[in-house]
VMD Tcl script that builds the backbone (N, CA, C; Angstrom):
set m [mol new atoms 288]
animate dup $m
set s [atomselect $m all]
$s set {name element resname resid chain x y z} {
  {N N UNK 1 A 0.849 -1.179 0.000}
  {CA C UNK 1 A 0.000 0.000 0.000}
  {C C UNK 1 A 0.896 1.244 0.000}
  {N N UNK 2 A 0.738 2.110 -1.138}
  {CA C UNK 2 A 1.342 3.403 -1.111}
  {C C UNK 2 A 1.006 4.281 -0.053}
  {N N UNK 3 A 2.110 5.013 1.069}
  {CA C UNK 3 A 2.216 5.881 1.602}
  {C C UNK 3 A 0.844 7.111 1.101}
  {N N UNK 4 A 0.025 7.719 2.258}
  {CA C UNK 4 A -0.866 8.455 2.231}
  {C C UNK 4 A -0.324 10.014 1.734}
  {N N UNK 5 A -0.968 10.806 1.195}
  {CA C UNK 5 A -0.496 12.340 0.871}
  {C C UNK 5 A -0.527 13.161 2.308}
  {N N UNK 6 A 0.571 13.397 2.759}
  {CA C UNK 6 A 0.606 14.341 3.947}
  {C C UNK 6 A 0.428 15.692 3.780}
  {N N UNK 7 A 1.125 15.581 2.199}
  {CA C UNK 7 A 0.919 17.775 2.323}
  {C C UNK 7 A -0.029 17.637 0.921}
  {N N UNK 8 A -0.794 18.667 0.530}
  {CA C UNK 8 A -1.103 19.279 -0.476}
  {C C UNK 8 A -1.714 20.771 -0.246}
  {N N UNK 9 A -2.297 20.816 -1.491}
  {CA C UNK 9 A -3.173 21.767 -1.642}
  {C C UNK 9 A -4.144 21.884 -2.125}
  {N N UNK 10 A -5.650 21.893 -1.241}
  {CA C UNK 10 A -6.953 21.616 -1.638}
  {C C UNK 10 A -7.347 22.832 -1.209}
  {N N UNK 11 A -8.717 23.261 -2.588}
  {CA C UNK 11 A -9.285 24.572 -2.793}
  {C C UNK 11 A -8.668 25.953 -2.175}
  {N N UNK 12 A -7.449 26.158 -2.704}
  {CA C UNK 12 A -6.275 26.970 -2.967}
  {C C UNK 12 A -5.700 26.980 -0.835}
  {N N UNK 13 A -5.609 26.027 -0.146}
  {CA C UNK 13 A -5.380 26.372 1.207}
  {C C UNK 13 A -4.253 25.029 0.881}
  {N N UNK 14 A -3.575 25.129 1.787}
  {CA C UNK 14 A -2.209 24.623 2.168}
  {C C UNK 14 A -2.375 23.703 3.307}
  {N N UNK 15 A -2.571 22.215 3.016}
  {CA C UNK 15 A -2.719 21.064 3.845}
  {C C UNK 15 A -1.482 20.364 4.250}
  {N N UNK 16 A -1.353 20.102 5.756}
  {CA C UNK 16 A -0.533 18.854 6.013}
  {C C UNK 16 A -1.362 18.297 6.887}
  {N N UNK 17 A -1.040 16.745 6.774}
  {CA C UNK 17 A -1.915 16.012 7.454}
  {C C UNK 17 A -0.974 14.726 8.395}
  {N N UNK 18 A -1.090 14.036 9.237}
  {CA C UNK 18 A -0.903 13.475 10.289}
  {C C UNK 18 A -0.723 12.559 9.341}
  {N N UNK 19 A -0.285 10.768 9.282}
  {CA C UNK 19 A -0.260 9.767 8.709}
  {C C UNK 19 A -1.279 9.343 9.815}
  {N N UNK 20 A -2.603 8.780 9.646}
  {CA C UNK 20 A -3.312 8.187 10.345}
  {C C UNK 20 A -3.937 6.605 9.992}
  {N N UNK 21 A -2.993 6.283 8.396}
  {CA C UNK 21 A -3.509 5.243 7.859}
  {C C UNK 21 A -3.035 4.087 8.255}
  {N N UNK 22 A -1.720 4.322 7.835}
  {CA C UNK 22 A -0.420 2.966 7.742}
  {C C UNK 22 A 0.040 2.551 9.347}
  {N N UNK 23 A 0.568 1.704 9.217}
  {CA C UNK 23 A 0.731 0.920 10.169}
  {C C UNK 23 A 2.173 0.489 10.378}
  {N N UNK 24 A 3.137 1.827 10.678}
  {CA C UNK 24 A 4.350 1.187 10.856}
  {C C UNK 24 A 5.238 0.114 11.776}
  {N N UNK 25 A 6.075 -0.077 10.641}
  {CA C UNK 25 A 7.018 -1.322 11.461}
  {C C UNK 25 A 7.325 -1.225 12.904}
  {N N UNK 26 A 7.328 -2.153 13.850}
  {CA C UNK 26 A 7.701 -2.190 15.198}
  {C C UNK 26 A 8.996 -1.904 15.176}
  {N N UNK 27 A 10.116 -2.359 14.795}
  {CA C UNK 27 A 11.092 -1.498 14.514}
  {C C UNK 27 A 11.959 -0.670 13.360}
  {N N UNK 28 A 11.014 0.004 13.220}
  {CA C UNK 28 A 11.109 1.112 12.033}
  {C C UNK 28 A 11.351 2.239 12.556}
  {N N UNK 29 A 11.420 3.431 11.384}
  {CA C UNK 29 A 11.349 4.695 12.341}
  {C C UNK 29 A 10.169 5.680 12.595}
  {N N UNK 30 A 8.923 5.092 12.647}
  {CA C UNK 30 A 7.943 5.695 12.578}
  {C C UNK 30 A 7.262 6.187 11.398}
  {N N UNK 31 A 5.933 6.976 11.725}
  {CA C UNK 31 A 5.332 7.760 10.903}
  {C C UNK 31 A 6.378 8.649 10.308}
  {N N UNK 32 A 5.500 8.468 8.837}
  {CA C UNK 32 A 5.622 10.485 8.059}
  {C C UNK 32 A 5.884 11.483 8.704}
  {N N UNK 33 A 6.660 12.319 8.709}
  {CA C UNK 33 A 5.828 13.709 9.435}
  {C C UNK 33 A 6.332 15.008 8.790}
  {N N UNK 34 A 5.700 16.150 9.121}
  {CA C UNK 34 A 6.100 17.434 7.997}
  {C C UNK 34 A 7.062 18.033 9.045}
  {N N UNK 35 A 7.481 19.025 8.462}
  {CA C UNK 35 A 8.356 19.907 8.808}
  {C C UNK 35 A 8.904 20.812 7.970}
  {N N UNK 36 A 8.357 21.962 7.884}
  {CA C UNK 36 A 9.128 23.510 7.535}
  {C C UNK 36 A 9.832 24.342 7.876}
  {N N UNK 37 A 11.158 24.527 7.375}
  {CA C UNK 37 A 12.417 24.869 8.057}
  {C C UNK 37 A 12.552 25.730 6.839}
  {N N UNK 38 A 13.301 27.418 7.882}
  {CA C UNK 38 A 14.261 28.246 6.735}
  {C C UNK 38 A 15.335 28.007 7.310}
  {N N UNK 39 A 16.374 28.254 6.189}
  {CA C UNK 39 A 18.020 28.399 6.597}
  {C C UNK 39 A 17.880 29.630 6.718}
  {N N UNK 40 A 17.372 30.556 6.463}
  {CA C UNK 40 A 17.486 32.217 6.988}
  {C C UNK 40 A 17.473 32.191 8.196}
  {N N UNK 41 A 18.347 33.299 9.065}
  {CA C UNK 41 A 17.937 33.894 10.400}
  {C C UNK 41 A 17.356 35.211 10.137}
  {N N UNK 42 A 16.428 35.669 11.560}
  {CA C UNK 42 A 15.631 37.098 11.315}
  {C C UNK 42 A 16.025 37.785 12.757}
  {N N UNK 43 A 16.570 38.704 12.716}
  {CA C UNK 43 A 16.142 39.622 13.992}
  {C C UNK 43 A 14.910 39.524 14.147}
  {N N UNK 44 A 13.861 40.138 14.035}
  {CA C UNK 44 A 12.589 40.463 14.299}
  {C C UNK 44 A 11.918 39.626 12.902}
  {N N UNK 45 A 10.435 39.516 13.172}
  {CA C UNK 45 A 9.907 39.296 11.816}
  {C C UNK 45 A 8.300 39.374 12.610}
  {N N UNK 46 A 7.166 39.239 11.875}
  {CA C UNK 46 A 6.122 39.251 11.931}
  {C C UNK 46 A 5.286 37.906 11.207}
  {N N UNK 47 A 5.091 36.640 12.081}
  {CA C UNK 47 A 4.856 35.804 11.469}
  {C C UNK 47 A 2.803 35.458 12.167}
  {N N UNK 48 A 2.546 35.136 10.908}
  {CA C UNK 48 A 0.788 34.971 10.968}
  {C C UNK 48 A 0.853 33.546 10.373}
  {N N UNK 49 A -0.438 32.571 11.540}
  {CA C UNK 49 A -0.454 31.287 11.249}
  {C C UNK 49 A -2.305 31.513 11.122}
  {N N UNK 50 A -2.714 31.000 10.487}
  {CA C UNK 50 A -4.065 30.801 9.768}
  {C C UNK 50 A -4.463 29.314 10.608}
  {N N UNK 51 A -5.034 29.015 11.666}
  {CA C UNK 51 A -5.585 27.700 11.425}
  {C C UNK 51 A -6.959 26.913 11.298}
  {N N UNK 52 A -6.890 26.281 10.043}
  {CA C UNK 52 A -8.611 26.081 10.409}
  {C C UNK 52 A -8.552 24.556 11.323}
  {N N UNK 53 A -7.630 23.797 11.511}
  {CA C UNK 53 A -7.735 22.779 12.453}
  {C C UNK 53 A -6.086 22.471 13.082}
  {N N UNK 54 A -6.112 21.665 14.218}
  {CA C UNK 54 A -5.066 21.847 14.473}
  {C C UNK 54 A -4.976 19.820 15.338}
  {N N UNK 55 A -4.521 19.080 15.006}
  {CA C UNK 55 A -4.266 17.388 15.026}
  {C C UNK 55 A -4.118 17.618 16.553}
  {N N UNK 56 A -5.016 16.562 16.931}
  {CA C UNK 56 A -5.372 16.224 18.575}
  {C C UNK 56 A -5.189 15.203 18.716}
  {N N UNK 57 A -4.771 13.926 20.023}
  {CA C UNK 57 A -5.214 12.916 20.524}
  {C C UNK 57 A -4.064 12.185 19.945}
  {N N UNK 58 A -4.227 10.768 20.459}
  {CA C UNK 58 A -2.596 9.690 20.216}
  {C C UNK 58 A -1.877 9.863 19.076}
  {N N UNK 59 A -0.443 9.849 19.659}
  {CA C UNK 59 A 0.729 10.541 18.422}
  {C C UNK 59 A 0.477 11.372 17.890}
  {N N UNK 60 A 0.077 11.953 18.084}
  {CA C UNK 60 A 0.553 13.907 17.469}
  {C C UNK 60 A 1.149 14.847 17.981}
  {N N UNK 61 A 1.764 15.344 18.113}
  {CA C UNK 61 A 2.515 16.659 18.539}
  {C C UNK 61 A 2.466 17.792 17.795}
  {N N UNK 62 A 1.588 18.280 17.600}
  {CA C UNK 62 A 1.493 19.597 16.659}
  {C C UNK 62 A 2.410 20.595 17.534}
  {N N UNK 63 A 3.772 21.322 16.625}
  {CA C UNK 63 A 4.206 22.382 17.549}
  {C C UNK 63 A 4.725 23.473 16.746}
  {N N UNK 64 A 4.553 24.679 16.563}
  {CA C UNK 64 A 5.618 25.869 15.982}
  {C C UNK 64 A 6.012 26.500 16.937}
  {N N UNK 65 A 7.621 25.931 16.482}
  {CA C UNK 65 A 8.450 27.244 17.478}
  {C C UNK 65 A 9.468 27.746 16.497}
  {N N UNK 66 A 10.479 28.785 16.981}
  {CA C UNK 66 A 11.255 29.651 16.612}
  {C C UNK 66 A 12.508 29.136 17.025}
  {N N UNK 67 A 13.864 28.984 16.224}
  {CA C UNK 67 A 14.667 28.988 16.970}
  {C C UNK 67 A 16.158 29.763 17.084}
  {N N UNK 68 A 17.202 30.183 17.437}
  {CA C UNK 68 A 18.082 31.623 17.402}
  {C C UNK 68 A 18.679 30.881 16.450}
  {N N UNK 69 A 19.389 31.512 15.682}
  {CA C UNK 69 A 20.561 31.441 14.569}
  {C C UNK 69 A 22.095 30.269 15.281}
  {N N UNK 70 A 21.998 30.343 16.796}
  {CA C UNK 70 A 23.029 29.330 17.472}
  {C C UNK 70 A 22.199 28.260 17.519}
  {N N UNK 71 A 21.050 27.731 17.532}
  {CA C UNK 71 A 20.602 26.750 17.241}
  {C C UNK 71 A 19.389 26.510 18.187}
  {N N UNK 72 A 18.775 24.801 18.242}
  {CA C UNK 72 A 18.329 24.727 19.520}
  {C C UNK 72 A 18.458 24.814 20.761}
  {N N UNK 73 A 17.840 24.812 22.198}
  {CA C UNK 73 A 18.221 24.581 23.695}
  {C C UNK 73 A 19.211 23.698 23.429}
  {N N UNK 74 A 19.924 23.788 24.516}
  {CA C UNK 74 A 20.229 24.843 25.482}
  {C C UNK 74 A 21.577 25.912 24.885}
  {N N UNK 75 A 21.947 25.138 23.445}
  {CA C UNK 75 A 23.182 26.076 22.816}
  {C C UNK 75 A 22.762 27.330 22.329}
  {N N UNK 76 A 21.411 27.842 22.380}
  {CA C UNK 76 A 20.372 28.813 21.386}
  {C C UNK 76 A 19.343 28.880 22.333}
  {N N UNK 77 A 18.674 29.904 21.516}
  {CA C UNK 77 A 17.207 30.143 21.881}
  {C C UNK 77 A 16.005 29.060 21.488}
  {N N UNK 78 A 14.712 28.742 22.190}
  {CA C UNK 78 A 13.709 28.389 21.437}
  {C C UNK 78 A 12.359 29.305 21.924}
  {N N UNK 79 A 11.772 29.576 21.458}
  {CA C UNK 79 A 10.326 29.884 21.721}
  {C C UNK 79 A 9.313 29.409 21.075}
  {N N UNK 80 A 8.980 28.145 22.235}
  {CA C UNK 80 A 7.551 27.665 21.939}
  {C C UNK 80 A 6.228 28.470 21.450}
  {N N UNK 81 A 5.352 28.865 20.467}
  {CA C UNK 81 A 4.225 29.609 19.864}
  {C C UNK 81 A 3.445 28.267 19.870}
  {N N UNK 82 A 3.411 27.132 19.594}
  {CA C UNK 82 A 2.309 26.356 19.672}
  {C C UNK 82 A 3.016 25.383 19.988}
  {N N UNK 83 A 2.230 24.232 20.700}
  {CA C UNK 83 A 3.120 22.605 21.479}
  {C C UNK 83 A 1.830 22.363 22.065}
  {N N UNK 84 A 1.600 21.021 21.474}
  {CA C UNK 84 A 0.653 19.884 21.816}
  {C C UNK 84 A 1.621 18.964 22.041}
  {N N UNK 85 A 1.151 17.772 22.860}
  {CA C UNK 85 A 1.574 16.596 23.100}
  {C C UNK 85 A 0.388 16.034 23.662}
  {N N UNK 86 A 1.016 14.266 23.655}
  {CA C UNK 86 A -0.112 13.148 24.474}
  {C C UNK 86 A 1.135 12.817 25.400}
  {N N UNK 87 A 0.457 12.917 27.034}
  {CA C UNK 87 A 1.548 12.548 27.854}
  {C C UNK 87 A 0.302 11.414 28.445}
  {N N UNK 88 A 1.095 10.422 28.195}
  {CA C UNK 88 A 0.301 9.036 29.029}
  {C C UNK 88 A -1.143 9.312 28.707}
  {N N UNK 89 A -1.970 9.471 29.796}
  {CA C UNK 89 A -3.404 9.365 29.181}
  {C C UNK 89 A -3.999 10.492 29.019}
  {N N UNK 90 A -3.196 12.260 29.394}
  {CA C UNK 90 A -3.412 13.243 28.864}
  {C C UNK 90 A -2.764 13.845 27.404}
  {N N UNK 91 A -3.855 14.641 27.267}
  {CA C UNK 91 A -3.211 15.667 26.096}
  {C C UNK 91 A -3.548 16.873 26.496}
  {N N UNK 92 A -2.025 17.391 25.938}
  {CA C UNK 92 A -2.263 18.834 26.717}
  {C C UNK 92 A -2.079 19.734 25.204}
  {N N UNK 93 A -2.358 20.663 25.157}
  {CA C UNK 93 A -2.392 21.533 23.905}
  {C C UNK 93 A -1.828 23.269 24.864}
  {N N UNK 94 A -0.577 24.015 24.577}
  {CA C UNK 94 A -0.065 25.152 24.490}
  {C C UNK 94 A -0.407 25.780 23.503}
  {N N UNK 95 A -0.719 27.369 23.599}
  {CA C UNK 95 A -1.050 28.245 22.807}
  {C C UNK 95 A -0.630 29.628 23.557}
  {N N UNK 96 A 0.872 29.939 22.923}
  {CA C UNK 96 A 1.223 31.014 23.659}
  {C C UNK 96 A 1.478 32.697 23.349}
}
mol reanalyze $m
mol bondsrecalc $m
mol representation Tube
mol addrep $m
């Protein structure tokens, strides 16, 4: 079975989607997952996120953060703007 479409673009909006189909290997390396990265750094910038839904409940971690030009924690900066997780039998969802 071919791998599910994670990203597109339906009726001109910009989709990524969770792999919720397949059934990976026990020792594999997991699900699909997206990720959008610039090699640019910004002093300042003004960034706007549009969401009309946002992936809840087992294995998902929906998160946008920022991170300094030295890299991630603890060598750099991070600032969490959005972080979901499932911890054991909660899910907690950040919105900061």
């Amino acid at each position: 079975m071919p791998a599910p479409c994670i990203l597109a673009v339906l009726d001109g909006q910009f989709v990524m989607r969770a792999d919720s189909s397949s059934i990976p290997d026990r020792d594999g390396r997991g699900r699909d997952s997206v990720r959008i990265k610039s090699n640019a750094a910004y002093d300042s910038a003004l960034m706007v996120l549009d969401l009309a839904h946002m992936p809840e409940g087992c294995a998902t971690w929906p998160a946008w953060w920022t991170l300094s030009a030295n890299g991630p924690w603890p060598v750099g900066g991070e600032i969490d703007i959005i972080e979901g997780k499932l911890a054991l039998r909660i899910a907690l969802e950040g919105l900061y």
